[in-house]
Backbone as CSV, one residue per row, in Angstrom:
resi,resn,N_x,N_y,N_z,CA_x,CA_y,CA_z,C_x,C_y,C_z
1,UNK,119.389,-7.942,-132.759,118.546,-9.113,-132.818,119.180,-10.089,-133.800
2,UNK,119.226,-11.225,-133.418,119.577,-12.290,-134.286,118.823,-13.272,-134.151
3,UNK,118.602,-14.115,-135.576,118.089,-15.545,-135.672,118.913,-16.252,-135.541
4,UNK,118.469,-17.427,-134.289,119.463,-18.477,-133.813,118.582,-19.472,-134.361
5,UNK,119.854,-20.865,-134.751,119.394,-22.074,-135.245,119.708,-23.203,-133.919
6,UNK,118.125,-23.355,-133.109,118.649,-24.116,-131.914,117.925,-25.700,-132.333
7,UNK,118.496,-26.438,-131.755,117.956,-27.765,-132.009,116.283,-27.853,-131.497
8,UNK,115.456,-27.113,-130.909,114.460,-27.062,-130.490,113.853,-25.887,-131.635
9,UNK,114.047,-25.477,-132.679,113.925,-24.337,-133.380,114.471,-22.829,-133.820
10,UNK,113.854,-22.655,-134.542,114.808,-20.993,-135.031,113.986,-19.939,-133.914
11,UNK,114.906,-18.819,-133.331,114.190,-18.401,-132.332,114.977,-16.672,-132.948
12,UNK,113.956,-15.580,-132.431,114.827,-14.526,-132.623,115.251,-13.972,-131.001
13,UNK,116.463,-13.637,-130.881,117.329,-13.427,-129.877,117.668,-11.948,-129.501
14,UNK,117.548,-10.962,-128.651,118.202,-9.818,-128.575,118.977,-9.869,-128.179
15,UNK,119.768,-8.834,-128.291,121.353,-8.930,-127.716,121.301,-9.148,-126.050
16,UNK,120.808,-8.376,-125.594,120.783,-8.546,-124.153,120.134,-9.455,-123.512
17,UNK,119.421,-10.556,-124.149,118.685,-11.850,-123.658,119.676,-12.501,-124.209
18,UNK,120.562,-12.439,-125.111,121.421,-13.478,-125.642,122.479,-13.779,-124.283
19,UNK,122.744,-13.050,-123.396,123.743,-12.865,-122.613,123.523,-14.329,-121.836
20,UNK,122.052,-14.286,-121.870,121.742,-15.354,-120.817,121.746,-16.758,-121.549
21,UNK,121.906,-16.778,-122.385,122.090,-18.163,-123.080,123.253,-18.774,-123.717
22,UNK,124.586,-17.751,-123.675,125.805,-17.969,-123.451,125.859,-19.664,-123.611
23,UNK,125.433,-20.216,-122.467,125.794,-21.614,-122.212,125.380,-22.731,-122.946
24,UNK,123.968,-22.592,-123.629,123.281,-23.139,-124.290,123.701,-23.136,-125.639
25,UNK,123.992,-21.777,-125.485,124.347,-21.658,-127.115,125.894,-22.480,-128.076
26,UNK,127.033,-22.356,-126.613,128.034,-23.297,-126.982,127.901,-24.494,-126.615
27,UNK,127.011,-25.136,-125.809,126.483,-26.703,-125.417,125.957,-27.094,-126.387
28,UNK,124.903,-26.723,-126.932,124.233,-27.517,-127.732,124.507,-26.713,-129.331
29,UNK,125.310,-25.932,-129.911,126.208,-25.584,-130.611,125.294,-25.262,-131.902
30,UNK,124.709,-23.875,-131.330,123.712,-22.700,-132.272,124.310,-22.248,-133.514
31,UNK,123.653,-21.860,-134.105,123.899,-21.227,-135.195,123.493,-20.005,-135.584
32,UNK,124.071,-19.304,-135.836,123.424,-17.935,-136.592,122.444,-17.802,-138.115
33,UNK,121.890,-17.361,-138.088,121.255,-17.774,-139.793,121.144,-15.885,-140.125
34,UNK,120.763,-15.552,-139.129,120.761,-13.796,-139.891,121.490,-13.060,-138.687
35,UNK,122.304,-11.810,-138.738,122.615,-11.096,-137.865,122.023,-9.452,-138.211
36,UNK,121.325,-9.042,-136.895,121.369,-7.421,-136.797,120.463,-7.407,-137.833
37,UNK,119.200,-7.963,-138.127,118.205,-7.853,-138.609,117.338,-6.563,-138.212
38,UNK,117.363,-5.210,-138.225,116.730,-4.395,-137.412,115.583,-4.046,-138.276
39,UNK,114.265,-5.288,-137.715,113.043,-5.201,-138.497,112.205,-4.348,-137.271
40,UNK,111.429,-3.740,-137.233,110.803,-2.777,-136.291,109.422,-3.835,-136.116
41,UNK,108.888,-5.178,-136.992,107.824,-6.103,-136.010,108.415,-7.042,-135.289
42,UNK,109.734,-7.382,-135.609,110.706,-8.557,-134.550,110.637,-8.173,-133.326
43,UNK,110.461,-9.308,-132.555,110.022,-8.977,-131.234,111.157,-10.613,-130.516
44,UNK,112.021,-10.368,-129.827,112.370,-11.413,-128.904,111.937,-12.485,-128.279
45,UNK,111.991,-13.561,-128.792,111.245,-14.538,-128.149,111.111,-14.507,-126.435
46,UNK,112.582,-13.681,-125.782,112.389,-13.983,-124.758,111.590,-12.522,-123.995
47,UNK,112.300,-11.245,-124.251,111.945,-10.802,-123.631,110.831,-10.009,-124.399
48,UNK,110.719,-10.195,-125.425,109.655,-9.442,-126.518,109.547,-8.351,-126.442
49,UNK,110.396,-7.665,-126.403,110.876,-6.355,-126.818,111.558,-6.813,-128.284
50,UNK,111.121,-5.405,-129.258,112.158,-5.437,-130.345,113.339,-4.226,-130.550
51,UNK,114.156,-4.716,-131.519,115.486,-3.860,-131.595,115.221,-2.640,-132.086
52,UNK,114.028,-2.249,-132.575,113.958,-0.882,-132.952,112.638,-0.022,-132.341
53,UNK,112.996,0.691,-131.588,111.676,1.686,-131.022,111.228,2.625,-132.013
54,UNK,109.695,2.833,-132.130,108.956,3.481,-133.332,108.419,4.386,-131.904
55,UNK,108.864,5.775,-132.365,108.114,7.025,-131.708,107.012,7.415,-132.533
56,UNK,105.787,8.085,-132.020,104.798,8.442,-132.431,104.780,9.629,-132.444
């Protein structure tokens, strides 16, 4: 998971939703502000899943 700095706002990103924004991300020319944040309430803006699964 990473925080991206997009001109529309800071968004958190998973790796595998990031794939899809490839284009956006060098068009309108993102930024990173944190990498590999593995907080277990971060949740993906897109697909809202987060990077760490909590078993019960």
């Amino acid at each position: 998971m990473k925080l991206w700095i997009t001109p529309t706002g800071d968004k958190w990103i998973c790796d595998e939703c990031q794939k899809d924004f490839e284009k956006e991300i060098a068009e309108e020319g993102w930024r990173i502000a944190f990498e590999e944040n593995n907080d277990a309430m971060l949740r993906c803006v897109v697909c809202k899943h987060g990077d760490v699964e909590i078993f019960d």
